[in-house]
N, C-alpha and C positions, 0 to 999 in steps of 0.2 A: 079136110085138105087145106082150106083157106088157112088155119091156125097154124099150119106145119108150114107154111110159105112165108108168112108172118114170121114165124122162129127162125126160119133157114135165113131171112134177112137178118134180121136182127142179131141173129151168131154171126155175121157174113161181117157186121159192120163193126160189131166187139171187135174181130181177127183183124178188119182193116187198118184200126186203131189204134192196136199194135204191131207197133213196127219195131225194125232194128235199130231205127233213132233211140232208142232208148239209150243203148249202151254208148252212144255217141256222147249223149248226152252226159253220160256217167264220164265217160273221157275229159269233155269238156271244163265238168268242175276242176282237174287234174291240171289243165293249163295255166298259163300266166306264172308270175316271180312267186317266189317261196322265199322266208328269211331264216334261217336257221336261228333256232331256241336253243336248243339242248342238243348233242353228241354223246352218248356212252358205249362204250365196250364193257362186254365181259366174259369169261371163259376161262375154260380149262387146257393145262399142256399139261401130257401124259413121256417125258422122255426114260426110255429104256437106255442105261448105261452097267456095259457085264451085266446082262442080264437081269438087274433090278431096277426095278418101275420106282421113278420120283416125279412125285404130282405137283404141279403148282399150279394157282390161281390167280385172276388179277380181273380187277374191277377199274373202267379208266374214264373221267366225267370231263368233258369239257368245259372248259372256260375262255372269255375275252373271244366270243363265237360272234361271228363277221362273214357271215358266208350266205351266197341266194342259192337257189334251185330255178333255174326257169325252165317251164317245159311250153312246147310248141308243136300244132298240129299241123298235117301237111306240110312238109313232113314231121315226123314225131319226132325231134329231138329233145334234149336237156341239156343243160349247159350250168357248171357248178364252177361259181366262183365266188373265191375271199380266202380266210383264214380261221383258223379256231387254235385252241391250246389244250393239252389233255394233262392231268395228274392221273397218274399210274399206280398203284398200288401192287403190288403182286405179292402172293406169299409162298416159299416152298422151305417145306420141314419145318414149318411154323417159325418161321422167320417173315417177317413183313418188311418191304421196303420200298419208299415211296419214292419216285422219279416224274420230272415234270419236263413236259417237251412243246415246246415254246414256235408259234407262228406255222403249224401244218396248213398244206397247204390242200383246197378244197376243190379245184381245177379240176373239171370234170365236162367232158363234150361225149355223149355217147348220142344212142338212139332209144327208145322206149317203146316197149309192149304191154301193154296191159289185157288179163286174162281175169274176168269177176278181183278179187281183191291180193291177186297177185301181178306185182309191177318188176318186168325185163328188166336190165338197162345192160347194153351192149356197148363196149367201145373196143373197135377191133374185131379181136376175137375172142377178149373176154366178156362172156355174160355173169349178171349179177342178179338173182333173184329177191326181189324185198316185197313181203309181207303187206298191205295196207292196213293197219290196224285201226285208224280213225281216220278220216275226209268228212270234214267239213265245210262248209264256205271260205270258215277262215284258220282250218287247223289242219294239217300232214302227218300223219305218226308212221315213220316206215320199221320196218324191222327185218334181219336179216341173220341167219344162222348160217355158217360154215364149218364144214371138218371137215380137215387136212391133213395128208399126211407129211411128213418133216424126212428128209433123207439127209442120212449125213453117216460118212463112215466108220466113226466114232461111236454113237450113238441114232438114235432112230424114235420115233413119237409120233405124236397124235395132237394137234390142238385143235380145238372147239373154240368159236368165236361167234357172241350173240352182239348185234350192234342193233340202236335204238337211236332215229335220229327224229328230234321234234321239228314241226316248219309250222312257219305262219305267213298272211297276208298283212 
């Protein structure tokens, strides 16, 4: 019986020890400035015109990237400011053509959720779900997929959009 009291402690102080500070914790590395590395898109649009389907691609990589992230707890916001510059590629019916778009702007004031290694960000009444695919002390990799659909009277589609943003300290 002595031995079984002895354990029941002992399990009693392991569960004590865990707490929900953990995930706090996990939050916490997520705070503070972020500088932006790298910005890419890439995806697919699918438009139905008279009834036949034409696909185009495009691949779009940022450059001249000038932009923070800072996140803040209590409350949990983020706040995105600077600029960046994209070159666009898109191809449809094997056609490629490259287009480049000069000082985007990177203004961004939401709030933040984080659920294990999926990260909210809410402004308004839009939510935006991103991926965490690396956190470490000094590295961000967010990632985000969307599909949507395109109305239009004319025509009607479907684009898919994969964004990939690097940050650093």
């Amino acid at each position: 019986m002595k031995k079984l009291s002895v354990l029941f402690i002992a399990f009693t102080m392991v569960l004590s020890s865990c707490s929900n500070d953990d995930t706090a914790s996990t939050s916490a590395e997520l705070t503070g400035a972020w500088n932006g590395q790298a910005i890419s898109y890439n995806g697919t649009i699918i438009t139905e015109v008279l009834g036949e389907s034409i696909e185009s691609t495009y691949v779009a990589q940022g450059y001249d990237i000038d932009f923070t992230m800072t996140f803040t707890e209590m409350p949990n916001n983020v706040v995105g400011e600077g600029n960046y510059s994209l070159e666009l590629v898109s191809t449809t019916l094997g056609q490629s053509q490259t287009q480049n778009f000069e000082d985007l702007s990177f203004e961004n004031n939401s709030t933040w959720t984080r659920d294990g290694n999926q990260l909210l960000l809410t402004d308004g009444t839009e939510t935006v779900a991103y991926q965490i695919t690396e956190l470490t002390e000094n590295k961000l990799v967010l990632t985000a997929n969307s599909l949507e659909a395109i109305p239009n009277a004319s025509a009607s589609g479907i684009t898919e959009i994969k964004i990939e943003i690097i940050l650093t300290r």
